[in-house]
C-alpha positions as CSV (number, residue, x, y, z in Angstrom):
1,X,-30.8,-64.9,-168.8
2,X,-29.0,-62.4,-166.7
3,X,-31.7,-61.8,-164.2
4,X,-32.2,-65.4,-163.5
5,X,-28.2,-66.1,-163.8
6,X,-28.0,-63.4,-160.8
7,X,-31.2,-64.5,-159.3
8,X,-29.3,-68.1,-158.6
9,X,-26.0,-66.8,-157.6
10,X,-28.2,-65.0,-154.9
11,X,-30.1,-68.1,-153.6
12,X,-27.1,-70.5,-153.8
13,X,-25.4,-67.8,-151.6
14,X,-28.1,-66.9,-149.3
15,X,-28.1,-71.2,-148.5
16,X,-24.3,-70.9,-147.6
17,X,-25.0,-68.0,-145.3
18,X,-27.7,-69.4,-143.4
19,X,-25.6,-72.6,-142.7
20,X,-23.3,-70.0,-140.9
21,X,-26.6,-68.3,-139.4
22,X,-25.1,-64.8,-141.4
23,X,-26.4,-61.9,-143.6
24,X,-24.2,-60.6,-146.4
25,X,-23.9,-56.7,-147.0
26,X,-22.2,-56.5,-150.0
27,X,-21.3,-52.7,-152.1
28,X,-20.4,-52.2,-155.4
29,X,-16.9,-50.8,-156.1
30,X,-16.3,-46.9,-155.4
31,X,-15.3,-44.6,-158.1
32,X,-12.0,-44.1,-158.8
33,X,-10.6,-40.6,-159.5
34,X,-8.6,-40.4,-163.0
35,X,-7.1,-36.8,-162.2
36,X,-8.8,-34.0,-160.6
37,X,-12.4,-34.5,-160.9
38,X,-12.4,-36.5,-164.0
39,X,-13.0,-40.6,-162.7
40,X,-12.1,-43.7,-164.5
41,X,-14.6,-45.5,-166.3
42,X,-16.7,-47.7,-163.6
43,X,-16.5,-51.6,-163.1
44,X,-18.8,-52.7,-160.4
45,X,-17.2,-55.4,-158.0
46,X,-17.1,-58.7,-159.5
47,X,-18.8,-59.7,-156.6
48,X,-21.4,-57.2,-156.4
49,X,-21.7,-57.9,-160.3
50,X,-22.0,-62.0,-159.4
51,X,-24.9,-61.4,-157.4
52,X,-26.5,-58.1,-158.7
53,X,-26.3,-57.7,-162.7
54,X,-26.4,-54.2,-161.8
55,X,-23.3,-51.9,-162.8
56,X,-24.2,-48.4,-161.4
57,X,-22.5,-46.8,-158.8
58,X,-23.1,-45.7,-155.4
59,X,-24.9,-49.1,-154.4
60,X,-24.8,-52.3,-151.7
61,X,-27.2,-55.6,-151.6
62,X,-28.1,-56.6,-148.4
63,X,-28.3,-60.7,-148.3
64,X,-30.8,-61.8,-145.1
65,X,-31.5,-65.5,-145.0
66,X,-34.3,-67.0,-143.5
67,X,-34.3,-67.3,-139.9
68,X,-37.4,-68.7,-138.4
69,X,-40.7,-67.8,-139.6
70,X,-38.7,-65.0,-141.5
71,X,-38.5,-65.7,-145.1
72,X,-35.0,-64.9,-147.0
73,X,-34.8,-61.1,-148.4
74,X,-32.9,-59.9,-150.7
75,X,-32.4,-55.8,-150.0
76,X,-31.2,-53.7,-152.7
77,X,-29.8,-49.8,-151.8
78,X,-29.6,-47.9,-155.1
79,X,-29.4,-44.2,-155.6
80,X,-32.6,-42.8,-156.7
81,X,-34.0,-41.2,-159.9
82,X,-32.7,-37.6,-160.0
83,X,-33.6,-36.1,-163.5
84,X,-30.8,-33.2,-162.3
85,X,-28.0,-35.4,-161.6
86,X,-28.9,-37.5,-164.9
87,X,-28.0,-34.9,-166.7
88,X,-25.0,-34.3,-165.8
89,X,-24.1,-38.1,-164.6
90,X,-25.9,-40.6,-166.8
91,X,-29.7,-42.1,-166.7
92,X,-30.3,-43.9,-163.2
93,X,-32.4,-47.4,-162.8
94,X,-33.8,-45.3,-159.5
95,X,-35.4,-47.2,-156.2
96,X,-39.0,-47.9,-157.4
97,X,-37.9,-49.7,-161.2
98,X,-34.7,-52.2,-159.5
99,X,-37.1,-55.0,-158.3
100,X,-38.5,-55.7,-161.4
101,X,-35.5,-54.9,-163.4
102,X,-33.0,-57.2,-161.1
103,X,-35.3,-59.5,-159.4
104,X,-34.4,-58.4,-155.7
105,X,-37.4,-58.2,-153.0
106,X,-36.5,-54.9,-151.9
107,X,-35.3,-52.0,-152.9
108,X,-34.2,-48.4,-150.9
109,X,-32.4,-45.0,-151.2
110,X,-28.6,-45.6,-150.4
111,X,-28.5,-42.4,-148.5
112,X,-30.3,-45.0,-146.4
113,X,-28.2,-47.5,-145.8
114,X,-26.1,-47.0,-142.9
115,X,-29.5,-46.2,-140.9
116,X,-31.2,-49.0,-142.0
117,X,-28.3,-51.7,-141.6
118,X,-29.1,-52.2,-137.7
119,X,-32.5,-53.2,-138.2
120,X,-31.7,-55.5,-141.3
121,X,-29.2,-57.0,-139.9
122,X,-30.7,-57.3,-135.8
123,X,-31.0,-61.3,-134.9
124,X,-28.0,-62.7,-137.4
125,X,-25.4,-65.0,-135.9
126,X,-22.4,-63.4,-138.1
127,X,-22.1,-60.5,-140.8
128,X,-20.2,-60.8,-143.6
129,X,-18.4,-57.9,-145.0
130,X,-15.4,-57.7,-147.4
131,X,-12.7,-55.1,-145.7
132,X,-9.9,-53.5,-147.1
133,X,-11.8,-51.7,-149.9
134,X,-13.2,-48.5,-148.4
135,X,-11.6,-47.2,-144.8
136,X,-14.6,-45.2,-144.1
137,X,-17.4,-47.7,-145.1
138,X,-15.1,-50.4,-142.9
139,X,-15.3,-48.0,-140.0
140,X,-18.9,-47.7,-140.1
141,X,-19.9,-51.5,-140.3
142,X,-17.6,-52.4,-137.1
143,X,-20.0,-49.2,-135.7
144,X,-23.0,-50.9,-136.8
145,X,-21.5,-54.3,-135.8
146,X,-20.8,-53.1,-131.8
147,X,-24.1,-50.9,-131.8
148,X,-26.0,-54.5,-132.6
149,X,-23.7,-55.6,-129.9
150,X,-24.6,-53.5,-127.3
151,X,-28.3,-53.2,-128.2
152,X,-29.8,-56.6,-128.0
153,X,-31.8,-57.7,-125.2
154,X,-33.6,-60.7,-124.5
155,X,-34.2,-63.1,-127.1
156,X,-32.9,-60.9,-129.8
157,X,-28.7,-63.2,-130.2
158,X,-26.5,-60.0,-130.9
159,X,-24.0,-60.7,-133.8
160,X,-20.7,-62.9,-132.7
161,X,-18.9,-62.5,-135.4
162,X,-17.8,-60.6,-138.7
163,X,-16.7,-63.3,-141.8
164,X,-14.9,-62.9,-144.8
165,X,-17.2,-63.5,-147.3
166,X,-14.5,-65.5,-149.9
167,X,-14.5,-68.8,-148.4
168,X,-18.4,-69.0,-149.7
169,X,-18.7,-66.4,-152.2
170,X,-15.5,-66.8,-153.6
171,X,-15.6,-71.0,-154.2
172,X,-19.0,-70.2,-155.9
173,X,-17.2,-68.3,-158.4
174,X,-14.6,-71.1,-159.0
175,X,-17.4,-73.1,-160.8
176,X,-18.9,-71.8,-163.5
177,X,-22.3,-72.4,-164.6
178,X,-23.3,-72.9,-168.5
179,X,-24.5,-69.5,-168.3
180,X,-21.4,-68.1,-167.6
181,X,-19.6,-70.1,-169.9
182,X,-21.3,-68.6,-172.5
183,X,-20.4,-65.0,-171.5
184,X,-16.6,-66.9,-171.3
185,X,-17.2,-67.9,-174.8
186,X,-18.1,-64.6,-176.2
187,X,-15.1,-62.8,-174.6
188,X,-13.0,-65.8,-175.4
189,X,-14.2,-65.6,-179.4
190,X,-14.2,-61.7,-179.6
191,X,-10.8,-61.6,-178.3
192,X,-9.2,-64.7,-180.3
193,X,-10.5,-62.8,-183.8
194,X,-9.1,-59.6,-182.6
195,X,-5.7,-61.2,-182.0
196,X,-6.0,-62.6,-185.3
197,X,-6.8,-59.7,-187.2
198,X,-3.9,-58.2,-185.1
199,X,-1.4,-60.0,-186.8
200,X,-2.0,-59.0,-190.0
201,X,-2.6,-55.2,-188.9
202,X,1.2,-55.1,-187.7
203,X,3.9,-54.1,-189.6
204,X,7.2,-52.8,-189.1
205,X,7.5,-48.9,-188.5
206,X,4.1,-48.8,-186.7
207,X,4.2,-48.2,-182.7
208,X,2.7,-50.3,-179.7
209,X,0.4,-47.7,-179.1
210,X,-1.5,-48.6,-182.9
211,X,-1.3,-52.3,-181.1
212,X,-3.1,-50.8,-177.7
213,X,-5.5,-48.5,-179.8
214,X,-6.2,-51.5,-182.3
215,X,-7.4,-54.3,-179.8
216,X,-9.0,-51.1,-177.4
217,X,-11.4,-50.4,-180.9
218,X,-11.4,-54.5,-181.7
219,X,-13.5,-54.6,-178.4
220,X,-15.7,-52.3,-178.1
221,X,-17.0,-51.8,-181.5
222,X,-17.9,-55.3,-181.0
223,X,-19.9,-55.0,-178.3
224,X,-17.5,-55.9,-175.0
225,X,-17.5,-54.2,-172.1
226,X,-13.8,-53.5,-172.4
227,X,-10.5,-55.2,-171.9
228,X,-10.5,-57.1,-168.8
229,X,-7.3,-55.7,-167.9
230,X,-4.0,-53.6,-168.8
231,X,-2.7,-54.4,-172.9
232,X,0.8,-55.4,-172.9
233,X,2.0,-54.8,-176.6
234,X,5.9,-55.7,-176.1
235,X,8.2,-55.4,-179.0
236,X,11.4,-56.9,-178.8
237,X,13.1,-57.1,-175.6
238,X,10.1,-55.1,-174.0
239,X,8.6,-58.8,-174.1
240,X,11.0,-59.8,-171.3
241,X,9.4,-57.5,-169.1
242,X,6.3,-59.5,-167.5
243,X,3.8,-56.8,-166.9
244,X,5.1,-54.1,-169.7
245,X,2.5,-51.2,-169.9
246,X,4.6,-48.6,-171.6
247,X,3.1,-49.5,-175.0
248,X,4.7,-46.8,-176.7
249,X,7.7,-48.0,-178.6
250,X,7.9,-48.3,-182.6
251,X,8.3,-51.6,-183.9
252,X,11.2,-52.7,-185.3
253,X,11.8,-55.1,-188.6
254,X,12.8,-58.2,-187.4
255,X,12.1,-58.8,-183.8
256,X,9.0,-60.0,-182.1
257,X,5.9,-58.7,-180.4
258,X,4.5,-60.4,-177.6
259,X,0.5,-59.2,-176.9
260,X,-1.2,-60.1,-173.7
261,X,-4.6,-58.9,-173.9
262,X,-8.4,-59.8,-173.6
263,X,-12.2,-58.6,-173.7
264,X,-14.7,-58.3,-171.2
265,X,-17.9,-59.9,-172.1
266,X,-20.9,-58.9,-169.5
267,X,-17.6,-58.5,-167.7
268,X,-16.6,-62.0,-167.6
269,X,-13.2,-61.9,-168.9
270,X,-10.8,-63.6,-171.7
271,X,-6.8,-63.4,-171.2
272,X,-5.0,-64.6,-174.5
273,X,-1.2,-63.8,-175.0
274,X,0.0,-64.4,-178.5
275,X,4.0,-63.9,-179.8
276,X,4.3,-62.9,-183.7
277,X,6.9,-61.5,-185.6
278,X,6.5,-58.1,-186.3
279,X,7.7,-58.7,-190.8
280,X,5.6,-62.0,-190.5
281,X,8.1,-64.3,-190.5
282,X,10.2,-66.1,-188.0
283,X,13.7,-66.0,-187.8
284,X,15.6,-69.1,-186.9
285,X,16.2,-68.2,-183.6
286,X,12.9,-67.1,-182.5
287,X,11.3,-70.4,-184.1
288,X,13.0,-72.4,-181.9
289,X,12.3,-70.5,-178.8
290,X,9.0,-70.4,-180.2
291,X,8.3,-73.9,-180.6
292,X,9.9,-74.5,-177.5
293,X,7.1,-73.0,-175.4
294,X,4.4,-74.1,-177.9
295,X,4.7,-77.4,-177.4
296,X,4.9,-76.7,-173.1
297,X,1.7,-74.8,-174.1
298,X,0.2,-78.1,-175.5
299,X,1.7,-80.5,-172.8
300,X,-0.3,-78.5,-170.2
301,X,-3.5,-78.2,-172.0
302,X,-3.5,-81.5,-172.8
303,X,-3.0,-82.8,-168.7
304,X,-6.7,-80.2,-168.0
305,X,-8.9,-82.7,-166.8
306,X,-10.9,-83.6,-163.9
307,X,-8.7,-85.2,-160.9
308,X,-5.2,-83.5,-162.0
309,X,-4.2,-81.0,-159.5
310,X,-3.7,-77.7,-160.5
311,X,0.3,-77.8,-159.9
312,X,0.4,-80.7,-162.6
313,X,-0.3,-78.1,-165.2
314,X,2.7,-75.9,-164.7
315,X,4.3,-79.4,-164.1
316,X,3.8,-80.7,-167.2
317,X,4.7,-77.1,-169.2
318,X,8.2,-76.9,-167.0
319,X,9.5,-80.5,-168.1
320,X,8.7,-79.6,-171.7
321,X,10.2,-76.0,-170.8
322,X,13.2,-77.8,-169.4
323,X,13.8,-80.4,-171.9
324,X,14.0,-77.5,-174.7
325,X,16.5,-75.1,-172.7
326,X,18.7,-78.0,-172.4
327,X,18.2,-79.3,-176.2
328,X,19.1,-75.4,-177.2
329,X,22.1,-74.9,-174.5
330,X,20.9,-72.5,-172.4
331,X,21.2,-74.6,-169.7
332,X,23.0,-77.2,-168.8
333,X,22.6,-80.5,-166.8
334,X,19.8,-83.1,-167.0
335,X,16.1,-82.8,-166.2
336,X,16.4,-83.5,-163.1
337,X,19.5,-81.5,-162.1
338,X,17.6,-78.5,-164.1
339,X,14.5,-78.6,-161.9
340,X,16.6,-79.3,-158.7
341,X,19.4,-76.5,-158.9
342,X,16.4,-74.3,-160.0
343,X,18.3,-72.7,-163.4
344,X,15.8,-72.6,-165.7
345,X,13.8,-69.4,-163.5
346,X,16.2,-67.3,-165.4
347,X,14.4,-68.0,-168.7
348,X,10.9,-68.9,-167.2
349,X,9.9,-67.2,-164.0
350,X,6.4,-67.3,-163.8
351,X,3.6,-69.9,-162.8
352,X,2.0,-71.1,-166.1
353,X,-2.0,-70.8,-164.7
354,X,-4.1,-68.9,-162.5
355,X,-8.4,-69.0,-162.9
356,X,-10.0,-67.0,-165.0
357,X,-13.8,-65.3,-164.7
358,X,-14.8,-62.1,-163.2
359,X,-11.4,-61.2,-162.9
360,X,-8.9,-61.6,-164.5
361,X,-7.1,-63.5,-162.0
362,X,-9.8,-65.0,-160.9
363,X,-10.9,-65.7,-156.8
364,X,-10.8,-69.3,-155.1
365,X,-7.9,-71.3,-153.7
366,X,-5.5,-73.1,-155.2
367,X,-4.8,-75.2,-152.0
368,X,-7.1,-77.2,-150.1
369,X,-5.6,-78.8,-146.9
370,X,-1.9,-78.2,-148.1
371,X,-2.5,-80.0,-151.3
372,X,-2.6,-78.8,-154.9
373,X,-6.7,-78.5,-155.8
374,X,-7.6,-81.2,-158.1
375,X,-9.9,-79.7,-161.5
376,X,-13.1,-79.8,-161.7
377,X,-16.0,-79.8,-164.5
378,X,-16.6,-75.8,-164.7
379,X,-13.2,-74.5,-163.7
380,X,-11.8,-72.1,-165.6
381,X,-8.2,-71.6,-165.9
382,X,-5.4,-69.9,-168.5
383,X,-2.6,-72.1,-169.4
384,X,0.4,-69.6,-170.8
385,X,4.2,-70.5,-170.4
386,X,6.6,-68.6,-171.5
387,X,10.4,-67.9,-172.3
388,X,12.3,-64.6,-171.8
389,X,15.8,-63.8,-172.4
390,X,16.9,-61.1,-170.9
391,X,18.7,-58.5,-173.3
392,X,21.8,-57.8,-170.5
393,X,21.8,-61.8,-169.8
394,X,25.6,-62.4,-170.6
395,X,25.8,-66.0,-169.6
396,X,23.6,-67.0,-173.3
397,X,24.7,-66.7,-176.9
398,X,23.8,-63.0,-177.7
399,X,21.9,-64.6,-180.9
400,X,19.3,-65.6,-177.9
401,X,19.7,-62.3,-176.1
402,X,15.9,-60.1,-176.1
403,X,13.8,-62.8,-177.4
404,X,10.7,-63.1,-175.1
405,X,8.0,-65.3,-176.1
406,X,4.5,-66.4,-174.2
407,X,1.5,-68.2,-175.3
408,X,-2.2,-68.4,-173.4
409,X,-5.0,-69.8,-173.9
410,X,-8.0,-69.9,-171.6
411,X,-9.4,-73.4,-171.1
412,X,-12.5,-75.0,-169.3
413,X,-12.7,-78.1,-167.7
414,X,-15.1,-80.5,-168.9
415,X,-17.0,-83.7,-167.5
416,X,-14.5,-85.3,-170.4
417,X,-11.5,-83.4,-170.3
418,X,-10.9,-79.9,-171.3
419,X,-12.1,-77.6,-173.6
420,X,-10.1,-74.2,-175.1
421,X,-12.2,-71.6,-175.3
422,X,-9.5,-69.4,-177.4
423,X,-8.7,-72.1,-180.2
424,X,-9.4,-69.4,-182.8
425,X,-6.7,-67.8,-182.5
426,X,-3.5,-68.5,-184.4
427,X,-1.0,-70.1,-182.4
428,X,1.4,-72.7,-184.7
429,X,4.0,-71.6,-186.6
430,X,2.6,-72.1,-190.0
431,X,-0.6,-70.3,-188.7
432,X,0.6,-67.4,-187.1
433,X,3.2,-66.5,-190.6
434,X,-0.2,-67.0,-192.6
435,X,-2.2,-64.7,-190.3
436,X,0.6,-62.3,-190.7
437,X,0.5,-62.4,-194.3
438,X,-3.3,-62.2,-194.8
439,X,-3.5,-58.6,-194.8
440,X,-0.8,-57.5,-196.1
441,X,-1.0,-59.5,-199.0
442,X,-4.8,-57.9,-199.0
443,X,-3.1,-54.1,-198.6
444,X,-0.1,-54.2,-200.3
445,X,1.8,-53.2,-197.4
């Protein structure tokens, strides 16, 4: 399935470039350095990955569409097999093996590729070329891009132009195919269990790094790729902090903890965020901030269909959102007076989607001709509102005061409506306490 799922993503591109009479040259991402000569772990591009399947380093496909007689190539540069570097580096694919294995038409050294590029890319209206990622490689396309320039002669057009590549690339990525929704699935499944089991693995006295180190071995020993981004594992008041990365606090009897955290699946990601109480039981207080932003969560979900613009969503979360900060006093004033004076961004703060895929936060726009983008069949998006009261926020009852709670779930949209990819894990009240109790009833803890 992967070859072919790649293999289409290429010709559906190469389509949208020769409407724009362009080639594509598009690298992987560049190895990032941890500390001293020790890297992070490598993620190709999502892009590169879209259209590849191929997650080594140190490589770039070269998209040429057909242009006259000339039939469409698809060129490949890939280091080559090098039994010396292998053993220090990892096993390489190497030049002569990547047709087969990826389904491209060619395949050459990368050492190549900046001498080659000329010729490739010699009678092609436009180029396009993501900038911004690597100074030196952007300095040596704009050479390339004059050179071509400055070169042609007679019939041979020289290049006008150098395009972004998202306005194509990127909207192809907005809709997923069933193939990709199955890779969704998997990271949406692998991460709802390890949530799950995550409730019943906390207990009071043990630290947000177990939390971290719990859902890190949750993924891989299943067979992800990784998580698709940074765990936040916020105890307490550290769950009013959005992005909280710290992950190193013990956890305390009594208050919550609020995990944000997902697998990669053939790096196609999963984002769920799930609030628990860290004895496995609600307090008061916390149900009702709780249930608050629960039922926002299923307000918004339930609006995902095709035709509602995507502002809708976090429309129909902030009236629920709203409605409960008034019912529970933390702010005062009707609906309407709420939403107009703006009040309730002290306590929610945040936009309740974004798309998910590749990435995390996921390319394509979320505004066509100054309008909110209505939903489509294949979209992908999270839905997750929250509430956060912050600890030093004098202006509540301090009863309130360092409760922060969000839910997310990731959810499709269907010819029919919606579907939620991350139903299995717990998310009511009565299922979260019995999720929390599972274990420890099990263990004795």
């Amino acid at each position: 399935m992967q070859n072919s799922l790649h293999a289409r993503h290429r010709e559906a591109y190469l389509e949208r470039l020769a409407a724009e009479g362009a080639a594509a040259v598009v690298p992987t991402a560049s190895p990032k350095v941890r500390s001293n000569d020790s890297d992070y772990r490598f993620r190709p591009h999502s892009d590169f990955w879209y259209l590849t399947g191929f997650d080594e380093p140190g490589a770039c496909l070269v998209l040429l569409p057909a242009r006259g007689e000339q039939a469409a190539r698809t060129v490949l540069f890939l280091r080559p097999k090098d039994k010396e570097r292998e053993i220090w580096d990892g096993r390489r694919l190497g030049v002569e093996d990547a047709p087969a294995a990826l389904g491209v038409d060619e395949a050459h050294d990368v050492a190549r590729l900046w001498d080659e590029l000329p010729e490739l890319l010699s009678g092609h209206e436009a180029i396009a070329w993501r900038f911004g990622d690597d100074e030196d490689a952007d300095r040596r396309m704009i050479e390339v891009f004059t050179g071509l320039r400055a070169s042609a002669r007679g019939a041979v057009r020289p290049p006008v132009s150098l395009l972004d590549p998202a306005p194509h690339l990127h909207e192809m990525r907005v809709i997923k195919s069933a193939d990709e929704l199955e890779f969704m699935r998997s990271a949406a499944q692998l991460t709802a269990a390890a949530h799950r089991d995550l409730m019943g693995f906390v207990t009071p006295g043990r630290n947000e790094c177990e939390v971290e180190a719990f859902l890190d071995h949750a993924y891989r020993s299943n067979g992800s790729t990784g998580a698709a981004y940074g765990h936040i594992c916020a105890g307490g008041a550290n769950a009013c902090i959005l992005h909280y990365v710290e992950n190193d606090q013990p956890l305390a009897d009594g208050d919550l903890i609020l995990v944000d955290s997902g697998a990669e699946w053939g790096y196609y990601a999963a984002d769920i965020t799930r609030t628990f109480p860290v004895n496995g039981r609600f307090s008061d207080d916390q149900r009702a901030i709780y249930e608050v932003v629960l039922r926002a969560e299923m307000a918004a979900i339930d609006a995902v269909r095709p035709g509602v613009r995507f502002d809708e969503i976090h429309q129909a979360a902030l009236e629920v959102i709203v409605d409960g900060l008034i019912e529970l006093g933390l702010v005062t004033g009707t609906r309407q007076e709420v939403l107009d004076a703006g009040s309730y961004r002290a306590f929610f703060m945040h936009k309740t989607s974004h798309w998910l895929g590749l990435d995390v936060h996921d390319q394509g726009r979320y505004y066509e001709g100054g309008e909110s983008r209505a939903l489509q069949p294949g979209m992908v998006l999270t839905v997750e509102p929250g509430l956060y009261i912050d600890p030093e926020n004098t202006d509540v009852d301090e009863r309130w005061r360092g409760i922060g709670v969000r839910i997310e779930d990731d959810v499709v949209v269907t010819a029919e409506g919606h579907e939620v990819l991350t139903q299995g894990a717990p998310k009511t009240v009565e299922q979260v306490e019995a999720a929390c109790g599972a274990a420890a009833a099990t263990t004795g803890s």
